[in-house]
N, C-alpha and C positions, 0 to 999 in steps of 0.2 A: 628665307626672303620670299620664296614661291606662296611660300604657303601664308603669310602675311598680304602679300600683295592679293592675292585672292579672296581675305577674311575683307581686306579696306572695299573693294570693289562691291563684293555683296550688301554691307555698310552703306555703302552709296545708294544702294538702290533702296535704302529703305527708311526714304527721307530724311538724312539727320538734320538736326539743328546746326545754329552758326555755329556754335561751342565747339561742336560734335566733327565739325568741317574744318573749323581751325585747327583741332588735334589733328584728323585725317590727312592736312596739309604739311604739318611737322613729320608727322609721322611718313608719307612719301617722300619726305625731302630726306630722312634718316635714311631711307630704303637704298636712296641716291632715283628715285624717279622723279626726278623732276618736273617734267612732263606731264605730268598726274597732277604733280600738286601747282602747278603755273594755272593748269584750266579747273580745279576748285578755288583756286584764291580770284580768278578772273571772276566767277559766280558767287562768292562773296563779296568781292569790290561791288560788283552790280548791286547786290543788296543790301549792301551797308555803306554807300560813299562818301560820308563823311567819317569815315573811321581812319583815324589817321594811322594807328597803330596798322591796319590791313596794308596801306601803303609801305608803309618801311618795311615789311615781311616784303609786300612784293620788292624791294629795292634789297631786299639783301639774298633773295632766291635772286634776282638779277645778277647781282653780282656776283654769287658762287656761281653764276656759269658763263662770267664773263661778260657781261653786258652792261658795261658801265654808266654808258647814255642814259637807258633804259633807271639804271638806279638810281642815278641823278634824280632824270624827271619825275620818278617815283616820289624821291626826299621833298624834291621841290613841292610837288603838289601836297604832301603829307604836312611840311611847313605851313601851307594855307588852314590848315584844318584845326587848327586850336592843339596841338600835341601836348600833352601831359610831360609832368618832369620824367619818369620812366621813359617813356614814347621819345624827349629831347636828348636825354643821352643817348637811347639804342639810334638814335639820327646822325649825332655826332661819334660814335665809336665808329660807323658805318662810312662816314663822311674821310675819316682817319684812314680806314682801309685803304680807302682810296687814294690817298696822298694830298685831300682836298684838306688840308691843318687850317686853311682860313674859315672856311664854313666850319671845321669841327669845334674852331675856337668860339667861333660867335656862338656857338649853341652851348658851349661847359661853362665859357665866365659866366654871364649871367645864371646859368644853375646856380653855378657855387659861390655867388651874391645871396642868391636865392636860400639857401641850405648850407652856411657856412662850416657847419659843423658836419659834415659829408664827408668824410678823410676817401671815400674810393673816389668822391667826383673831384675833390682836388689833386688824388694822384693820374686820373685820368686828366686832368687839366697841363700838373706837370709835363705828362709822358708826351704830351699836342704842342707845348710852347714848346720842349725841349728838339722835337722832331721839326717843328717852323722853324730853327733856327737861333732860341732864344732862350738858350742856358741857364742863364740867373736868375730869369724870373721860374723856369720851371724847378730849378733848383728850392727858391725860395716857397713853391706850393709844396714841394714833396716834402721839403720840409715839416712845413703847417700839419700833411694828411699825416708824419708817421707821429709826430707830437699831440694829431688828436687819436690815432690809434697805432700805437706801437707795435699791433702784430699784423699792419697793411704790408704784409712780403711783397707784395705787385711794388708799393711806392717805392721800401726799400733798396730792393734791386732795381730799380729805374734811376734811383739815385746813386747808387754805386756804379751803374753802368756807366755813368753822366763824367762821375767820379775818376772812374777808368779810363775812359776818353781823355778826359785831361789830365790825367799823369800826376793825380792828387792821391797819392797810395794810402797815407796817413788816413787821408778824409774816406776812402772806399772801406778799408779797414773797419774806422770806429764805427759807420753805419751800420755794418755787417753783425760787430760788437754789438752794439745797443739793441739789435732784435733780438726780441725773445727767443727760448732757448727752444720755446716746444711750440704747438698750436699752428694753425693756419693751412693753407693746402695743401697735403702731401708732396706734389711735382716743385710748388715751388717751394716748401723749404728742401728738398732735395736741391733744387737749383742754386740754392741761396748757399749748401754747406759748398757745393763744388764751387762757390765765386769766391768765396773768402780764401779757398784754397788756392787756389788761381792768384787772389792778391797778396796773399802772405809769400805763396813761389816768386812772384812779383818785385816782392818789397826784399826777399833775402840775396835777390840780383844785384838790389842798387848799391 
């Protein structure tokens, strides 16, 4: 880390590019310096202030360290700026962090109006209605996301969880069933064999 943080410094001093400064910023924020990288993103806002995507980096170095205000007014001002569909969802997954489901929602429906056939922005959609309060209908997107991609494990398991909450064993079950058998992220098809287990110890209780 020592020895990084000393290569990014030298680096500094030897004019990079925005490019070059937006790495150097991620790359601090890996280091856990935060600190470093709050005052290059401060000198990139200044030179690129209509970059919405700059905004939401800063509202999410915000909010890893607790600064929620700070995030907010970030999102908000980033909202002004024209945000791209990329740039709308990293808005709305950020907004989710947060427990703000209203703002995250007004930014994923319209996506996934937008790009219907998007099976992650309609399991991110599910996972925001389901967490507002609103079961059925997030039920009915994860639906939609694992029927356009059957190996969205995030949707899956969101649906099973939804499933297991409400004491539908059958239904948490066949979900679990109908995913594919291979493919997809390591962590979570590990997460995915330990749920089924979990529901089949479940269902031989009842």
């Amino acid at each position: 880390r020592t020895e990084a943080l000393k290569h990014l410094a030298e680096a500094r001093r030897l004019n990079p590019t925005l490019e070059e400064r937006r790495l150097m910023v991620s790359l601090h924020q890996g280091l856990g310096d935060d600190e470093q990288a709050l005052d290059l993103l401060a000198g990139l806002i200044a030179a690129a202030p209509r970059d919405p995507g700059l905004r939401i980096d800063r509202a999410a170095l915000a909010l890893r360290s607790g600064g929620r205000d700070a995030a907010r007014l970030a999102l908000d001002t980033a909202l002004t700026l024209n945000p791209g569909p990329e740039d709308r969802q990293r808005m709305a997954l950020l907004h989710q962090d947060m427990k703000d489901y209203a703002a995250a929602l007004s930014l994923l429906a319209p996506l996934t109006r937008e790009q219907p056939a998007n099976a992650a922005l309609l399991g991110d959609l599910g996972l925001c209605e389901y967490l507002n309060g609103r079961p059925e209908e997030a039920i009915a997107h994860l639906r939609a996301a694992i029927k356009l991609d059957a190996s969205s494990l995030s949707a899956v398991l969101t649906l099973g969880s939804i499933f297991a909450a409400q004491k539908r064993i059958d239904e948490e079950l066949a979900v679990y069933a109908a995913a594919p058998s291979t493919g997809g992220e390591p962590k979570l098809r590990a997460v995915l064999q330990r749920s089924r287990k979990e529901a089949l110890a479940r269902a031989a209780h009842e």
